[in-house]
Structure formats: structure tokens, C-alpha cells
N, C-alpha and C positions, 0 to 999 in steps of 0.2 A: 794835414794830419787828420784824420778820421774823429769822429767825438763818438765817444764809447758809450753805451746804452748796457747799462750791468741790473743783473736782479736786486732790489732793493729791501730796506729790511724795514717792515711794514710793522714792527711792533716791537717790544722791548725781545720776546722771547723767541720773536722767529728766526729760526736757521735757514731753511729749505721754502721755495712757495713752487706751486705749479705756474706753469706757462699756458694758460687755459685756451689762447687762441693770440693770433695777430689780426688786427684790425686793417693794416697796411702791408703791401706785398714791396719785395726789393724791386727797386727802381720808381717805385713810386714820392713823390714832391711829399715834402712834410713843412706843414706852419706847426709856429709856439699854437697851443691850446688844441692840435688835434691828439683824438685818444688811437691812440700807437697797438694796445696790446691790452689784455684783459689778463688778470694774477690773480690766482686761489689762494688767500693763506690758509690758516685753519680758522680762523675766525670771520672772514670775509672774500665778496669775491672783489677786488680793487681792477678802478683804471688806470692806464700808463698813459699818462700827456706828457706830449713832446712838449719842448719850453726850447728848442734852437729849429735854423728852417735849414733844410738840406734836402736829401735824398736819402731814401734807406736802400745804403750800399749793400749788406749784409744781413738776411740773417741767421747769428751761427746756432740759437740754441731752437726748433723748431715748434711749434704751436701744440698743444699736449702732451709736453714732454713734466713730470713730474720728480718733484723732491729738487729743484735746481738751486741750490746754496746761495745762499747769499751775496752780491757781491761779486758772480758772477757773470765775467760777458757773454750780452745774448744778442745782442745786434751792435752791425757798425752805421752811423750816419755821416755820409757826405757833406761836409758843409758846401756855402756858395764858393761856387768856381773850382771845387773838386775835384778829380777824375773819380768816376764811381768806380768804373770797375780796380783804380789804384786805392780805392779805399777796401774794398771787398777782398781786394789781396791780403790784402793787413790783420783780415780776422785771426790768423792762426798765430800772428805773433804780433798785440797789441802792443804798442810803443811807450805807451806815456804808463800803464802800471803793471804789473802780472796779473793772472787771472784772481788771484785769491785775494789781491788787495782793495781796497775801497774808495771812491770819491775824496780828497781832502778836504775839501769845504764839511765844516762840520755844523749836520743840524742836531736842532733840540726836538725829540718826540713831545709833542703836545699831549697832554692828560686832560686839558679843559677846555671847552669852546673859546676859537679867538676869530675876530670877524678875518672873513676872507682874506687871505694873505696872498699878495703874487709871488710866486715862485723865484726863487730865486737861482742862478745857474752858478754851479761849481766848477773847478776842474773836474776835468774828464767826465759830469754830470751829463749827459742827452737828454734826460725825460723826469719830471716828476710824476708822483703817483695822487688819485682824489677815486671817491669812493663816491659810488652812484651819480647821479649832476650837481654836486657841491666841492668846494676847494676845499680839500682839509689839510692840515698843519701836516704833513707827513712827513718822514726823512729819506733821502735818496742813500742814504748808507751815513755810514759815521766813521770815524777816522780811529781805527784801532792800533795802531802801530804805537813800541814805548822802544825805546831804549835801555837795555840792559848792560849793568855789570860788565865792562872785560868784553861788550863786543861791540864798543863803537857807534857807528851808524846801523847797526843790523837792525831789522824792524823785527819784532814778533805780533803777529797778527792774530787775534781774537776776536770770538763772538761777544756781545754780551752776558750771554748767559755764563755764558764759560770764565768771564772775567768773576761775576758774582758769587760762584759755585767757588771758584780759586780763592778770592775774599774770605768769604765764609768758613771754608777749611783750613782759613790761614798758610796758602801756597801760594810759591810768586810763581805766577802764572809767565814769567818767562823764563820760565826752568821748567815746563810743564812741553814735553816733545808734541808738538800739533799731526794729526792725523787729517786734517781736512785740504783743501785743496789747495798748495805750496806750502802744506807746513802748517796752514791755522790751525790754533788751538781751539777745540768747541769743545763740547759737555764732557761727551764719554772723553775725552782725553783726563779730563780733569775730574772723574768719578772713577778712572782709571790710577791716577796720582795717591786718591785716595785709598785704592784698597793693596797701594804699597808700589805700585808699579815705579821702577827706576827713573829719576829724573835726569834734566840737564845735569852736564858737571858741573860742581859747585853750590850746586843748591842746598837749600835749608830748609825742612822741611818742618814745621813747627804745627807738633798739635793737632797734627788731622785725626780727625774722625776715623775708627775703624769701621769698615761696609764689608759685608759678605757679598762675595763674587753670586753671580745670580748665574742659574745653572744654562748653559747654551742652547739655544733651539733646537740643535742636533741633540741631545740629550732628554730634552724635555718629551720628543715626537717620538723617542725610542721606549717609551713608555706603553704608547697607544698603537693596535693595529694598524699595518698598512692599508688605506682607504677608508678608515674607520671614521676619519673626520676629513673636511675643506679646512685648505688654506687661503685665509683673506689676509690680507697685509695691512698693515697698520695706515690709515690715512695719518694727515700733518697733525689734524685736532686731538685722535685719540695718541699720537706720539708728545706732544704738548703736554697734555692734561698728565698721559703718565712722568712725565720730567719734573710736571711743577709739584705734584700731590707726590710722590715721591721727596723732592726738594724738599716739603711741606715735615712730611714726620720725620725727616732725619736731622735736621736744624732746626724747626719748632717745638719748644717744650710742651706738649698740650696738657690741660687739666681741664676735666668737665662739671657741670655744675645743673643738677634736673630739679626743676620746678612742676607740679601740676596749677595748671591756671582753671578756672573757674569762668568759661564761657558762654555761661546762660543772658547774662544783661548784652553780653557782645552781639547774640545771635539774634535778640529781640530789636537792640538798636540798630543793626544791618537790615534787618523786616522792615523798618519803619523807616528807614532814610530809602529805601530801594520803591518802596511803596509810593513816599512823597516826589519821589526825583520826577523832573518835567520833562516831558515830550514834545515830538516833534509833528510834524504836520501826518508821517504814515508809521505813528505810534511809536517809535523806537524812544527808551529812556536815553535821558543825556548822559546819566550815569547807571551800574549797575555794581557797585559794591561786594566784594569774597571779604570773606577772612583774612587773607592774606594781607590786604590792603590794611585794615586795621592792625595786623602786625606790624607792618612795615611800621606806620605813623609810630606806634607802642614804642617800638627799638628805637627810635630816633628821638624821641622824647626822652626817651630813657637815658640813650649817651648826653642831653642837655643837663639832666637831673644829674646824672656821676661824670661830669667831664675826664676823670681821671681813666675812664672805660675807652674814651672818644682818641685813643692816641695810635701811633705808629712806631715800633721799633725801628731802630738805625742802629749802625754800629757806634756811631759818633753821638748821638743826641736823639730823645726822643719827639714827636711829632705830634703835639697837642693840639685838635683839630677845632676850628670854631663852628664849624656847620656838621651835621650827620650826613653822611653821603653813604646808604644805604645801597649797596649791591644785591642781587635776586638772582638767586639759578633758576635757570629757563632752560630746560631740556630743549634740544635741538638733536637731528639726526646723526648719529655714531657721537656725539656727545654733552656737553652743557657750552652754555656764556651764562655771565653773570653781568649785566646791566646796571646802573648804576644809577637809583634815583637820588641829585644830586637836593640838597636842601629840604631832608624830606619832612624836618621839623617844623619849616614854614608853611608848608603846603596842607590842602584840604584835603580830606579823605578821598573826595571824588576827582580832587587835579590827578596824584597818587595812581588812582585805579586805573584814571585816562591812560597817564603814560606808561604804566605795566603793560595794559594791552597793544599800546603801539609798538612798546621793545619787544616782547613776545611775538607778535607776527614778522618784526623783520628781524628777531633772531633766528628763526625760524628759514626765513630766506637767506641769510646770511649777508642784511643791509647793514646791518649794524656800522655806525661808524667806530673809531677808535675812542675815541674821548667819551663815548657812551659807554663804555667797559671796563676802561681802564678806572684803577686809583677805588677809592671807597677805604673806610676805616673798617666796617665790618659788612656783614653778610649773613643773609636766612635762606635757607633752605627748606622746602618743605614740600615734605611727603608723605601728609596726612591726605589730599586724594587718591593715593594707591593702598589704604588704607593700612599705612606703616604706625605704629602708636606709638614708640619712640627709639631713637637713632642718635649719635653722633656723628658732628660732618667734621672734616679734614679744613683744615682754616688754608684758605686762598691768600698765600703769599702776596704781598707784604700788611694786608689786614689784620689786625690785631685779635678779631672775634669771629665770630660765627655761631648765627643761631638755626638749630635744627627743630623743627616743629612737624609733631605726630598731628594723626587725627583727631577732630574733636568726637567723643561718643558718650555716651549717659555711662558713670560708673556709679556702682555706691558707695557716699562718703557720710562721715558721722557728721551730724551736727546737733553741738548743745545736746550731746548723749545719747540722739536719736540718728538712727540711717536713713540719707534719705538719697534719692534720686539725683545726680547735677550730672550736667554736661560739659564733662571733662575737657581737655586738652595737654600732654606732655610737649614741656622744650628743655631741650641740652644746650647749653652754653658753651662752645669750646672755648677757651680762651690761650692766647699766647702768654707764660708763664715769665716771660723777657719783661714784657711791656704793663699785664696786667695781673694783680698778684689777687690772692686767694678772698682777701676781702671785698675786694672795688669789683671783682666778675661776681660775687652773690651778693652786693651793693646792685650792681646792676640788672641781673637778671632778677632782683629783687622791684627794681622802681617799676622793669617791665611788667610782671605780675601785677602789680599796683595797677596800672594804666590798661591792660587788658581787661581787667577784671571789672573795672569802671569806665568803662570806654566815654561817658561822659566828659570825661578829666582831660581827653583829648582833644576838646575844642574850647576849652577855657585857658 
């Protein structure tokens, strides 16, 4: 029997990745550790290492083909002693699951670095996936079938996100009719449920959220003259980012909370640590310190000072975190990531700036591994270099905060009765009203102002 090679699900929220290319043509010999195929998700471009030796009898889903679902079969591999071409027969009607189902070996998504793991091989697994020349914790799919109610052995298949979204709305997601490939349940099915659409018989539908129907593309384009504008099509990252910031304000309560900080001793001790920092033999400083950097440390210091800020909503329990794990938007082309400086209370203003500029150029590339992006209790935003003065930012599920920072500029402010000159900066605090209540987020953005304003206080 053929060992199946299916698209795997590279991140908690991916549905769809592209098929960017094959490394290996059918008929050719395959060892564990060769890289098989190359996958776009939206956040990265990932390798596919085989981990069984055979032949690639088949393959069905071809090399730049885009949006391929999850879970999907894309190649057949021959194991030893085979017939290829009786394996490549097989492609149109796989044996061991249907197309829409997934590997049963079930892995765990890694959020943290864990030293290099060998792969392990599932049913019906062919290939693990690792991201530029490093092994990373990745999942070759995950086992979503439940058994429901009155139907026995029936499996109902789901994505993650789609299981979450159903959670959240309080809908059992197998009463929820799946639209995706054999019936899976994914997103729109289940933001479908929500805006009344008829379920399974039998169901119960408790408490969902009312949504306005969003008006059709056909409707929208009838607006605008014929040729008056291009149609681009949504890539995976900007369908992403719209699923989750959407997610975001309809299940997070947000409340904001604006401070002016007072960044004149900031901008002077940034001069004087950039001035001292040491060189190398063809002058380059070892470090070179922004603003941002000293926000970062600020936020992180801050959730140590109000622990009650440092937390995580769950349904069940909340997530009281011991270390700040500070997340950063890093614009990247058609959209953002957001990088995660983990431990960032421990760390020196110039460790900090290092590694901003390393996640920023391979966000940029889209090196990023997973566990550099994933997870963080809060996040900054800031678009004070486009010279925005101040903003709120949409809080990046399942983060509890997010802080948005204007430009620093010379306003005038009173002091001791007299105006005088200071060099300003605005931050908004969005905070999740679940997790963090009205007092602890201007408790917080409170201790920040403290520690920005005395940038001294940050290394005692």
C-alpha cells in the first residue's frame, strides 16, 4: 500500500498553503531527511522532508499550484519492494483515509524552542516539514475527527480554527454542515452558523453572537465602473490576518487607555549609549539603539511591576505568565508578523535591539521560524516612523494587550504654571476587558510611563 504525503498544517490558523515547487520528480529514490517539496504559508516559506525511503510513485497535486487545504493528498510514495506504477494507480482513490481526513498520529504545535527532535512517522504520515536548515517541532496534521450524538462511528472533520470559532460562539461544531473538502467543517462554515444559517438536525444552538452578512463581491464591484479598477486576489497572509482581526473585535471586548510620555531623558540616554557602544575593526557599532527598543524593555518591565496585566484569557482559567514575552509588528510585504522577544525583562537594551533587527530582516524574507511568532502575552505596535501621533491597534488573539505608539515630536506642555517646550510621545493601550479590567491596564500603562520617562530605572 502506497504511504500518502498530504499537505500539512503548519500553524495553528493555517487552512490552505501553496505548493511552491517539488524538489523530487516521480520515479525518483527517496531517503528519510531528503527535502521532497517546498510550502508557502502565509507566514513562511517551509521545507518537506521525507522521513520513509521509497519512490515518488505519484504526484497528484502539481508544483505551483495555490490555496491547497490542508490535509490534502499531494503525492503518493512507494515504499521498498513496491510496484510504482501500482502505487501511482492509487492516487485517485487513497486507501487508508479520504482526502479530507488527516494523519492519526497526533502531534503537539510547538510555541517554544525544543532542541532538535527526530521526527517521528504516523499513519499514513510520508514527510515531515522544518523551516530553512533547522529541525523544527512542526505537526504533519492533527487528528480532528469526534464522534457525535445519534451517529455512531461518523467522523466529523475539522480545522482548527473552525473548532475555536464554534467554541467561542458556543456551537457544537458537529452540528455545523462542513463545506470544505468531504464535508470539513472550517471558518466560513462556522461564521456561517453564526449569522443563523440552519444546522445539523438536532442541534442546539446556544447563544451565538449576531454578525451581519457582509455584502458579496458581486455586489460590492457593482458599485464601481467596469475597468475602473484591477482585481488582485487575496494572498493566504492577507486572508489570515483578515480572519484573525476580524476574530479579534467580535469576541474581544476592547477598552483603550492614552498616556503622553515625556521622552526627552529617553532621547538623550539613546545619544549617549549609541555614542559609547564599541566597534569593530571596519567601524561598525556593536549596537545601535531606536526608541522602540527602549519601549520594548519599558512594556516588559511594566507587566513585571503589574503581574495582573502579564496574563491570558481561556475559557476555563486564566494564564498568569512569569516572564514578558513581548511580541513586535514588523511590516512585511502584502502584510505584518509579529515576532516575539521572548524574556524581554531579563535582557539588555542592546541584546533587545540585536534581535529586533534579526526578526525584521527574516521577517521580511519570510525565515521566520514558528516558535519566533507564535504565543507572547502582549504586543507594540508602532507607527510613530510614518509619522502617525496616535492610533489604536486591534489586540492579536490570544494576547491579552497591545500597545500602540505615535511619534515622538516637541509639543507644548505646562510646567509649574509656565509652557514649556518637551518632546512628546502618545501610547494607547488596548486591553482585553476578559482578562484585564479598567484598573490593572492604567496600573499598567501607568508603571510604563514611569520607566519610559526614566529610562535610567530600566537597568537597575
Amino acid at each position: 500500500m502506497p504511504i500518502e504525503i498530504r499537505m500539512p498544517a503548519l500553524s495553528p490558523t493555517m487552512e490552505k498553503g501553496n505548493l511552491a515547487r517539488w524538489l523530487k520528480k516521480e520515479g525518483e529514490r527517496v531517503k528519510p531527511g531528503d527535502i521532497i517539496a517546498e510550502i508557502e504559508t502565509d507566514k513562511a516559506t517551509m521545507e518537506y522532508e521525507a522521513v520513509d525511503e521509497g519512490t515518488l510513485a505519484k504526484i497528484v497535486v502539481p508544483a505551483g499550484t495555490a490555496d491547497v487545504p490542508v490535509n490534502q493528498l499531494i503525492a503518493l510514495l512507494a515504499g521498498e519492494g513496491e510496484d510504482v506504477k501500482a502505487a501511482a494507480a492509487g492516487a485517485g482513490t487513497p486507501a487508508s483515509q479520504p482526502v479530507g481526513a488527516v494523519p492519526s498520529a497526533k502531534a503537539t504545535y510547538a510555541q517554544t524552542p525544543s532542541p532538535q527532535p527526530s521526527p517521528q512517522r504516523g499513519e499514513g504520515a510520508g514527510s515531515v516539514v522544518r523551516e530553512a536548515q533547522s529541525r523544527s517541532p512542526l505537526p504533519a496534521g492533527e487528528r480532528l475527527s469526534s464522534k457525535t450524538p445519534g451517529e455512531g462511528a461518523d467522523r466529523i472533520f475539522s480545522s482548527p480554527l473552525a473548532r475555536r470559532l464554534a467554541r467561542d460562539a458556543n456551537i457544537d461544531v458537529a452540528r455545523i454542515a462542513g463545506s470544505g473538502p468531504h464535508g470539513r467543517v472550517i471558518a466560513r462554515d462556522v461564521e456561517a452558523a453564526q449569522s443563523g444559517a440552519p444546522l445539523r438536525a438536532g442541534s442546539m444552538q446556544v447563544s451565538a453572537p449576531m454578525s451581519m452578512q457582509a455584502p458579496s463581491d458581486e455586489k460590492i464591484r457593482a458599485l464601481f465602473a467596469p475597468g475602473s479598477y484591477e482585481v488582485v486576489p487575496h494572498d493566504n497572509i492577507r486572508k489570515v490576518i483578515a480572519q484573525r482581526l476580524t476574530m479579534s473585535k467580535q469576541t474581544i471586548p476592547h477598552f483603550y487607555l492614552t498616556v503622553e510620555c515625556d521622552i526627552g531623558r529617553l532621547l538623550s540616554a539613546r545619544e549617549e549609549i549609541n555614542a559609547a557602544a564599541p566597534k569593530d575593526k571596519n567601524g561598525a557599532p556593536a549596537y545601535k539603539l531606536s526608541v522602540n527598543d527602549f519601549v520594548i524593555k519599558a512594556l516588559a518591565l511594566a507587566l513585571q511591576k503589574v503581574p495582573e496585566g502579564n496574563v491570558t484569557w481561556t475559557e476555563g482559567a486564566m494564564l498568569w505568565h512569569k516572564y514578558s514575552d513581548v511580541g513586535v509588528a514588523v511590516a512585511i510585504p502584502g502584510g505584518l508578523i509579529t515576532p516575539v522577544v521572548r524574556h524581554a525583562e531579563s535582557k539588555s537594551l542592546s541584546a533587545i535591539s540585536n534581535e529586533m533587527k534579526d526578526f525584521a530582516a527574516r521577517a521580511r524574507t519570510r525565515k521566520l521560524k514558528p516558535e519566533e511568532y507564535l504565543g507572547g502575552a502582549t504586543a507594540i505596535s508602532n507607527l510613530g516612523m510614518y509619522g502617525i501621533t496616535e492610533f489604536s491597534a486591534v489586540i492579536n488573539p490570544p494576547q491579552a494587550t497591545i500597545l500602540a505608539v505615535g511619534k515622538g515630536e516637541e509639543r507644548a506642555v505646562a510646567c509649574k504654571g509656565k509652557i514649556e517646550a518637551a518632546m512628546m510621545m502618545t501610547v494607547t493601550l488596548s486591553c482585553d476587558h476578559r482578562a484585564v479590567d479598567g484598573a490593572v491596564g492604567a496600573e499598567l500603562v501607568s508603571a510604563f510611563k514611569g520607566l519610559i520617562e526614566n529610562p535610567v530605572m530600566m537597568v537597575v
